[in-house]
C-alpha positions in Angstrom: 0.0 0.0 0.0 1.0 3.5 -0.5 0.0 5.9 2.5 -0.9 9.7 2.0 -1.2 12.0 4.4 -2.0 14.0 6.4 -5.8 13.7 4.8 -8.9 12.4 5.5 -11.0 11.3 2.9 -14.2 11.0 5.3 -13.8 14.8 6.2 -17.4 15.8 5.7 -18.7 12.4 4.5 -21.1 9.7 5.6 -21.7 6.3 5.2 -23.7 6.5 2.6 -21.5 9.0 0.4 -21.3 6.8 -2.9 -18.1 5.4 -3.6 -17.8 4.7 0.0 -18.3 2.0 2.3 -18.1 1.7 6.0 -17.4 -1.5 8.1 -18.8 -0.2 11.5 -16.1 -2.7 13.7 -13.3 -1.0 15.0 -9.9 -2.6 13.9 -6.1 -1.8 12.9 -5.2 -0.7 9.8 -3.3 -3.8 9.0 -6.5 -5.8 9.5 -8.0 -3.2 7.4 -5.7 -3.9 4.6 -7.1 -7.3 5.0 -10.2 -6.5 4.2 -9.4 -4.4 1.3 -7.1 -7.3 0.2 -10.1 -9.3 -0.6 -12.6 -7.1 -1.8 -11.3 -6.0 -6.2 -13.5 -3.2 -5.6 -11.5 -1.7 -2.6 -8.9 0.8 -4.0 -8.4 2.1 -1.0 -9.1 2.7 2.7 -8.7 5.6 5.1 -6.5 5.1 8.6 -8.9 3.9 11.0 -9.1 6.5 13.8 -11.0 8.1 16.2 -12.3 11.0 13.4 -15.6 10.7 13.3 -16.1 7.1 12.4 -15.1 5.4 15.6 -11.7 3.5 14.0 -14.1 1.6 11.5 -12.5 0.5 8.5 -13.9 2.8 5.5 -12.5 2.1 2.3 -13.3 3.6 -1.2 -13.7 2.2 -4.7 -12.3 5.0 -6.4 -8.7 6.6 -7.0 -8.4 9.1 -3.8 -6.8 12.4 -4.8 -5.1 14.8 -1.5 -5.3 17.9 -2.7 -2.7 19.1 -1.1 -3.9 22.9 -0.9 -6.5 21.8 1.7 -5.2 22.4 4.9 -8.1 21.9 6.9 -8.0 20.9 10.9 -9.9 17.5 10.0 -7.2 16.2 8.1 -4.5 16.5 11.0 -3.8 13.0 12.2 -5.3 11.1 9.6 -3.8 8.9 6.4 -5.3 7.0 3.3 -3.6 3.7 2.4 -4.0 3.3 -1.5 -3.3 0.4 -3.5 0.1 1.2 -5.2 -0.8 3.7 -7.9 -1.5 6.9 -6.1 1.3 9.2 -7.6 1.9 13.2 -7.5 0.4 13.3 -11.0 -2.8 12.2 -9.8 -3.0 14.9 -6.7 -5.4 17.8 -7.1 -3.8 20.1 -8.9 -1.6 22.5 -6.9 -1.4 26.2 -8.2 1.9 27.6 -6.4 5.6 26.1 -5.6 5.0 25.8 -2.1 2.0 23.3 -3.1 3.6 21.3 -5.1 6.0 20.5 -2.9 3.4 19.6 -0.4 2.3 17.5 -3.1 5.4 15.1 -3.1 5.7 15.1 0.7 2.3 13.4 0.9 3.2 11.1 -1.4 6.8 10.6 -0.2 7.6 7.6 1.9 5.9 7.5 5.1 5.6 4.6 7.7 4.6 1.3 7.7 1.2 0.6 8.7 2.6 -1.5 11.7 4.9 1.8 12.5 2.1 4.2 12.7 1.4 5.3 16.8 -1.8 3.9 17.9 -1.5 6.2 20.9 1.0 8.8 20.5 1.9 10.4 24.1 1.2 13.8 25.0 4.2 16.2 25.3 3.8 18.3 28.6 1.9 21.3 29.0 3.5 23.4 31.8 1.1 23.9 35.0 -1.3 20.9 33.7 -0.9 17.2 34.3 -2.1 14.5 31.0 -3.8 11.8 31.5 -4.3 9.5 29.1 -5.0 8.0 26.2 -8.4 8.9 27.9 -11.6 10.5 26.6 -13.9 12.2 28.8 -16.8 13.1 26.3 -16.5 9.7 25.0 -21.0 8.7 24.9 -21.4 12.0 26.1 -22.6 15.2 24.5 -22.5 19.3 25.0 -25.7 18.9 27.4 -24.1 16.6 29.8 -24.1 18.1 33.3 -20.2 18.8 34.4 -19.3 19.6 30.7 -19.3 22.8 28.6 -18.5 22.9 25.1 -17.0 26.3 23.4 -17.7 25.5 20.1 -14.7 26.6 18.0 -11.9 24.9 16.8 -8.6 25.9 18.6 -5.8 24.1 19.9 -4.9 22.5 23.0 -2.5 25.8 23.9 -5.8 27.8 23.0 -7.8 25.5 25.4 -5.9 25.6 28.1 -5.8 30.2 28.3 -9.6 29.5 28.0 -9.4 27.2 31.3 -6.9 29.4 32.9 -9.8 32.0 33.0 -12.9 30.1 34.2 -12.0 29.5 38.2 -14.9 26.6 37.5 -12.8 24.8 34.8 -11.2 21.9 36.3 -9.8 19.9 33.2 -10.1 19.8 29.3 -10.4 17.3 26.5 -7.4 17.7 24.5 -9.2 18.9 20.9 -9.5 16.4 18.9 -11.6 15.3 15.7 -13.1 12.9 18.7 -16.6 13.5 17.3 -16.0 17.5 19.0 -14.9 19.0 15.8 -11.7 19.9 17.7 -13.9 22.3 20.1 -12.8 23.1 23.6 -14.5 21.1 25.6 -14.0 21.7 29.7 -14.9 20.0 33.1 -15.9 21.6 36.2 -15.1 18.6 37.9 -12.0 16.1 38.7 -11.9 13.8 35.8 -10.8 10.4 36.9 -9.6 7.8 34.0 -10.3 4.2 34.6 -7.1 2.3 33.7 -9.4 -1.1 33.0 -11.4 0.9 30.7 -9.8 0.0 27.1 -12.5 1.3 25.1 -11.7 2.2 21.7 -13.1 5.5 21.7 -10.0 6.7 24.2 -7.3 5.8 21.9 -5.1 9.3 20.6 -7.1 11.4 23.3 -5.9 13.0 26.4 -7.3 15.0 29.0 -5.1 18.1 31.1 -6.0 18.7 34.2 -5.2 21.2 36.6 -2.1 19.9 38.9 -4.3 17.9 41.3 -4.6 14.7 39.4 -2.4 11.4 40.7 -2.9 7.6 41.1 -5.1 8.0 43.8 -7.7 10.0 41.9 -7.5 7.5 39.5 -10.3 5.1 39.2 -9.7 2.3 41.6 -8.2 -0.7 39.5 -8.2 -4.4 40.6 -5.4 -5.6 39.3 -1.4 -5.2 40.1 -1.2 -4.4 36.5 -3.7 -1.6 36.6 -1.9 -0.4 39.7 1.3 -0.2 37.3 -0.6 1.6 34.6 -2.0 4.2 36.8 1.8 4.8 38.1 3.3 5.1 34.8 0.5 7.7 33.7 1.3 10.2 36.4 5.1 10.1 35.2 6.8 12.8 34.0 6.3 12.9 30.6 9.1 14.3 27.7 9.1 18.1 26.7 7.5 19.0 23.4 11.1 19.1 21.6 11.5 15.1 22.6 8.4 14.1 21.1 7.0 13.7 17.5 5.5 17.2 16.4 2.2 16.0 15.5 0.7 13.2 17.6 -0.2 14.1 21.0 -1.2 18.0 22.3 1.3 20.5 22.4 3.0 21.8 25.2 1.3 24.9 27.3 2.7 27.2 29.5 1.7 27.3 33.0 0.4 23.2 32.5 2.3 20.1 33.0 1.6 16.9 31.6 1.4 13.0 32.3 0.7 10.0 30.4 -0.1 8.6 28.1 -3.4 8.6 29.8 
């Protein structure tokens, strides 16, 4: 397969968008590839994630084309696996230098399925502790009691001066295309991850929270191996300039963070 990205081909699609077709299980993107294997129609299949379509496998039956002038927040995170033919000719067409060059990046060699992150740890954010991968508004929505949604993209920097501000804002979700459009989404109470909880929807999120969180807020675990997990989340976690620039949120002043978690 050749990979392409960052882009999402779902951005803005459904189900039922012809040309696409959605297997609603969560799985890897090597058991993805599977599935595409078998099926002559599959050309190609998007990365699954957490971006909207709860890390189903979605694959197309038509040539998918980055354009590579699109720079759009949902496309952050995401990849398109393509059965070799995807080239720079067949990109959208690009209308300055600076695109073009985008152009063969996306197309360059990227990793193999196997070495993409599954759950990329969060660099710190000074004055903030991570916890994670964890998501708090995961089968919850804007009206749930606790939980306030500003609804506008912004980063997790952004985020965080918003919950600096509210003396009622206890943590935040780490923006994400989580199914919350990347909005800032804040708690105005301790959140408390459950290390036994291995749900996919908490995979690639995080959750800061003002310096108050440690192992014994965490949800009580039953095992000695939950006991470790909870342990290693509080840890101190590497600065931003020891971690990859994309996956995880970026580093705040005034926050620190721990995880993953």
């Amino acid at each position: 397969y050749v990979a392409a990205g960052p882009w999402s081909e779902v951005c803005g699609k459904g189900c039922g968008t012809p040309g696409m077709t959605c297997i609603q299980s969560p799985m890897t993107a090597e058991e993805c590839a599977k599935r595409c294997d078998s099926l002559p129609a599959c050309v190609a299949f998007q990365m699954p994630a957490d971006n909207g379509f709860h890390h189903w496998c979605v694959w197309f039956d038509y040539e998918v084309k980055p354009d590579p002038s699109n720079a759009h927040y949902c496309h952050a995170g995401n990849y398109v696996y393509s059965k070799p033919k995807l080239s720079t000719s067949s990109l959208a067409p690009s209308t300055t230098q600076s695109n073009r060059r985008r152009a063969e990046m996306m197309t360059s060699t990227v990793p193999q399925m196997s070495s993409v992150p599954s759950h990329p740890g969060p660099p710190a954010i000074h004055g903030y502790v991570a916890a994670g991968p964890w998501s708090e508004v995961c089968g919850k929505g804007c009206g749930t009691p606790g939980m306030t949604c500003i609804q506008s993209p912004m980063t997790a920097e952004e985020c965080a001066k918003r919950c600096d501000s509210l003396p009622a804002c206890v943590a935040f979700q780490m923006p994400a295309d989580n199914g919350f459009h990347h909005w800032c989404v804040w708690f105005d109470y301790e959140v408390k991850p459950d290390p036994s909880n291995a749900h996919y929807c908490h995979a690639g999120n995080y959750v800061y929270s003002k310096p108050k969180l440690s192992t014994s807020s965490l949800a009580p675990s039953t095992t000695q191996s939950n006991r470790r997990r909870a342990e290693m989340m509080t840890s101190t976690v590497p600065q931003m300039s020891s971690v990859p620039s994309h996956p995880g949120p970026p580093a705040i002043h005034g926050y620190v963070a721990a995880g993953p978690w």
